[in-house]
Structure formats: C-alpha cells, structure tokens
C-alpha positions in Angstrom: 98.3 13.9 136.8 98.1 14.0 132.8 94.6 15.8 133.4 95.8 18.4 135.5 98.7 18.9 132.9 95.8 19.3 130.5 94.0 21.5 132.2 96.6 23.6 133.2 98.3 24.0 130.0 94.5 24.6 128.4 94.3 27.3 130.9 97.8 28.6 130.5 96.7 28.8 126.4 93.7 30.9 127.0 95.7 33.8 129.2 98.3 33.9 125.9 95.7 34.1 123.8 93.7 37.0 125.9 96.9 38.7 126.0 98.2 38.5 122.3 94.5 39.5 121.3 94.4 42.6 123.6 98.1 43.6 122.7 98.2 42.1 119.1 101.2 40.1 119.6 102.2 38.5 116.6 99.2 39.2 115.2 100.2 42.3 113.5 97.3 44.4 115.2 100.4 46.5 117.3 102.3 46.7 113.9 100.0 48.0 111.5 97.3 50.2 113.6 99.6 52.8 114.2 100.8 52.8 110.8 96.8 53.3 109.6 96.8 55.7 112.0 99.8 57.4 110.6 98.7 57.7 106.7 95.5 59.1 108.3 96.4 61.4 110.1 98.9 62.4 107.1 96.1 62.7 104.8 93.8 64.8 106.9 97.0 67.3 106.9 97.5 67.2 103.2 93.2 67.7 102.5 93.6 70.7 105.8 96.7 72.8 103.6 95.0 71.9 100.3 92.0 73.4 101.5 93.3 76.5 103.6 95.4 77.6 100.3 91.7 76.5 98.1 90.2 79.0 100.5 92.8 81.8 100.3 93.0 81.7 96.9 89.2 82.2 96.9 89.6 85.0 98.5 92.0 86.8 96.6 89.9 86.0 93.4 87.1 87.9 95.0 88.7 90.8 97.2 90.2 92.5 94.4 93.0 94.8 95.6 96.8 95.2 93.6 98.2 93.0 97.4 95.1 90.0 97.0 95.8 90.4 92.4 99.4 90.0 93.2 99.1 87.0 95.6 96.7 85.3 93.2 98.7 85.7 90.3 101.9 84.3 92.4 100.2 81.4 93.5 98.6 80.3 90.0 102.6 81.0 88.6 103.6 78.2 91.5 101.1 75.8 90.2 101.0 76.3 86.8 104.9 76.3 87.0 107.3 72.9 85.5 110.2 73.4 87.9 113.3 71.0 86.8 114.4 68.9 89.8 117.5 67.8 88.7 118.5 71.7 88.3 117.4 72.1 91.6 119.2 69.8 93.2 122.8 70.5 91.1 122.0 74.2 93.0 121.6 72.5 96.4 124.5 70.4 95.8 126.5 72.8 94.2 125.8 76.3 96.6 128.1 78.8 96.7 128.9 78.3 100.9 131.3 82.2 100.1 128.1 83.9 99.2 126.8 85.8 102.5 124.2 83.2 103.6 122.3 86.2 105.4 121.6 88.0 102.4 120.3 85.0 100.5 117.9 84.5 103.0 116.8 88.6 103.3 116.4 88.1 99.3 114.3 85.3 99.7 111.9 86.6 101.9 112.0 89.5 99.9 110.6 87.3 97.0 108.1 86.1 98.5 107.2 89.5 100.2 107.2 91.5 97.6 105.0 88.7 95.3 102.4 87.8 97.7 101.9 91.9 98.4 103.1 93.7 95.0 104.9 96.4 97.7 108.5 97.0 97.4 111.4 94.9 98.7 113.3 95.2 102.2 116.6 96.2 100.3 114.8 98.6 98.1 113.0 100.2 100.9 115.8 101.1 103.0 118.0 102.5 100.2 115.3 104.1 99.2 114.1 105.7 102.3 116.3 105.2 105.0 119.3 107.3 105.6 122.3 107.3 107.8 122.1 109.3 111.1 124.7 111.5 111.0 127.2 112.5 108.5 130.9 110.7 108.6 133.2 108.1 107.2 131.7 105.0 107.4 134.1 102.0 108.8 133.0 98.3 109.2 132.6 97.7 113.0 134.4 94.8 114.5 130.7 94.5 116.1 127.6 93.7 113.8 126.9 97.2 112.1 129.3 99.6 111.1 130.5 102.7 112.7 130.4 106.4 111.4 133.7 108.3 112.5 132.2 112.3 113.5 132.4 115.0 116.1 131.3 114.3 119.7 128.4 115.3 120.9 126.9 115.3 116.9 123.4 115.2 116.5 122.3 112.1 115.7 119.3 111.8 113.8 116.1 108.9 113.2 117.0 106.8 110.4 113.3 106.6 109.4 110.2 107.4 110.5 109.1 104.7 113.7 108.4 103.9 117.4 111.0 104.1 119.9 110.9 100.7 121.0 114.0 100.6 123.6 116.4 103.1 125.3 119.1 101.6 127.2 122.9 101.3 128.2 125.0 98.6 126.8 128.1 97.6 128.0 130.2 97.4 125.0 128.5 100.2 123.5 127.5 102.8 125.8 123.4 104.2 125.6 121.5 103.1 123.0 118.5 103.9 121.2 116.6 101.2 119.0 113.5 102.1 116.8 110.8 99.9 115.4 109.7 100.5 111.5 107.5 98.1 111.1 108.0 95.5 108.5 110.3 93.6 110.5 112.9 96.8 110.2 114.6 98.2 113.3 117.5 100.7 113.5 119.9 100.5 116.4 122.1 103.6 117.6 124.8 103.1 120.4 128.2 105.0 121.8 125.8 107.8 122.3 126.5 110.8 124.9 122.8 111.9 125.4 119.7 110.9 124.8 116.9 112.9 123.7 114.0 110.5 123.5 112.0 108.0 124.9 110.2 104.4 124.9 107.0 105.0 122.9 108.3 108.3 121.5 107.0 108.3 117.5 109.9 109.6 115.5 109.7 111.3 111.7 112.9 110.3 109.4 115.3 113.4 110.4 114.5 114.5 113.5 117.2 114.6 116.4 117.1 111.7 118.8 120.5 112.5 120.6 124.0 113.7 120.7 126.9 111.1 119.5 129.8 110.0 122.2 133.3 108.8 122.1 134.4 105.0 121.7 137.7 103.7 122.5 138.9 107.2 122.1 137.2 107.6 119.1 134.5 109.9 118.2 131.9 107.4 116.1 128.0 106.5 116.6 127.4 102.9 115.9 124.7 101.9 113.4 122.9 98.7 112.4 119.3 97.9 110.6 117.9 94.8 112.1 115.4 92.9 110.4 112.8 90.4 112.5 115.3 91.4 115.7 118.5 89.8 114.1 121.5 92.0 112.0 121.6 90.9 108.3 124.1 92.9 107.3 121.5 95.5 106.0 123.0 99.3 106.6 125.2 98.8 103.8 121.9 99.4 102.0 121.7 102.7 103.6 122.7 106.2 102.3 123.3 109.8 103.4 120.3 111.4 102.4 120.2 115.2 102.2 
C-alpha cells in the first residue's frame, strides 16, 4: 500500500508539473510574456511613427514647394519648441467650458491646416469668399444655421463655387439643396419653393440655384456652412457680397 501511495503521488507530481510548465503557473512564464510582449509591441509603434514623420520630413526637405517649406518649418518649430507643462495643464484645468467648444475646435484644425499647407484658414476663407444667398435680415434659427427673412419665391443664389452634392426634401425644412466646396466646406439651403439644379450640377459663386419658399408663415431661406458634414456655427463668418 505505501508503494502505490508513492507511485501515485510521483505520478500525480509529474502531471502538475507538465501542466504549470506548459501554462506557467506560478512560474511567472503567464505573467511576464505578455508583458514582454506588450513593451514590444509598444516600441515597434514608437520606431514605426518616428520613422513615418523621419520620412515625411525627408520629403518636404527635398520637394521644395511654399505647402512641403511650410510643413517642414512647422514640424522643426514642434521639436525644437520647450513647451511648459505646468501651463499647459493650469489651461486644461482651468478651460473656459462658456467659450463655444465648436469653434475652438474649427480654430484648431485651422492651425494646424493652415501650418502644415501655408494656405489660408477655414474662417478666413469663407468671409473672404463666401457670401450669403440672398439678400435679408439675418435671424438666428431655432435649427442649426440661421435664417434670412425675404420675398417668396427670391432667387437664391450658390454661396461659392462647388458640386451639388444632394437635392432633397426635409421635413422640417421643406427642399433642400446642399453643395460640396471642397476642403471639408458644404453649404446647406432649405424652405425652398423650387429648385433649379441638380446632383452633380457644378455651380460658380452667384449663380441661381432656386427660388426661396415660406416657413411657418414666414418668407425666409434657411442657411448653414457645414464643415467635415457637421454645423460649427460657421455662416456667421459669412457676408453679403455684392
């Protein structure tokens, strides 16, 4: 009897010690491969970014153009820069929640924009070059955008010059005509009557893409300049241009 108890717990050992070394049960195998695995797989990210900005920066050091000068020039000013931390994080800490939070983030991608390319800012473009569609009070909509109070049946003209991307009706809003920009820029125009374009249609800064409706008993055209498909509060950037 005390040899097969030997045997057996000799044999009852060797399966606990197959299965700790194949599982690395308390041996700390389990514990710290996937840790190793971990800080290498984070350091083969950290050499792949290092290396894709080494390379783009390589690049725009030998393409010389004012958009590749300007991106090189930011991206040495990022590196070379001594940013102070604790100031940075007094900002975070300390951010003005009242400020429009939409805006902020327009004006940031603006920055960057603007540095990598050396071209002109969003804000800058449409007050420069955009212009409202049709002549009228402006009043802020109780929908995103604002409304122009006119005639019915005014013509309403293209904001800019783009693609008619969509022309539709929208239940709050009546027919609708949205148009692409490029850059990220869209301009929206709803409670229309008629419409006098359609998808595909290219569209010069001016020219008549329909007649303006009533809302609510009201004669108005709504307007709104989207940017990357969302409303940032943009038209207010926008001016009668004559």
């Amino acid at each position: 009897m005390g040899n097969f108890n030997a045997e057996y717990e000799s044999y009852y050992n060797s399966i606990v010690n197959k299965r700790n070394s194949s599982t690395g049960y308390y041996s700390g195998i389990s514990e710290k491969k996937p840790q190793k695995n971990r800080i290498i797989k984070k350091i083969i990210q950290d050499l792949c970014g290092v290396l894709a900005m080494f390379i783009f920066v390589l690049i725009c050091k030998v393409v010389v153009t004012p958009q590749t000068a300007a991106a090189y020039k930011y991206c040495k000013g990022v590196v070379n820069k001594n940013y102070d931390y604790k100031q940075i994080i007094y900002q975070v800490k300390h951010v003005d929640t009242s400020k429009n939070i939409q805006d902020k983030i327009v004006d940031f991608i603006d920055k960057i924009e603007s540095n990598f390319t050396g071209g002109e800012t969003i804000k800058n473009k449409i007050k420069e070059k955009f212009a409202l569609p049709v002549r009228g009070n402006v009043i802020k909509s109780s929908q995103e955008g604002i409304d122009i109070k006119t005639m019915e049946n005014s013509r309403i003209t293209a904001s800019y010059d783009g693609k008619v991307k969509e022309c539709g009706k929208d239940e709050n809003l009546g027919q609708y005509i949205l148009i692409d920009h490029g850059d990220g820029l869209e301009t929206r125009y709803s409670n229309l009557n008629n419409i006098m374009v359609k998808k595909e249609d290219k569209v010069k800064k001016g020219e008549i893409i329909g007649v303006s409706g009533k809302y609510n008993s009201q004669d108005t055209v709504h307007f709104e300049v989207l940017f990357m498909g969302q409303n940032k509060d943009l038209e207010k950037n926008v001016e009668m241009k004559k």
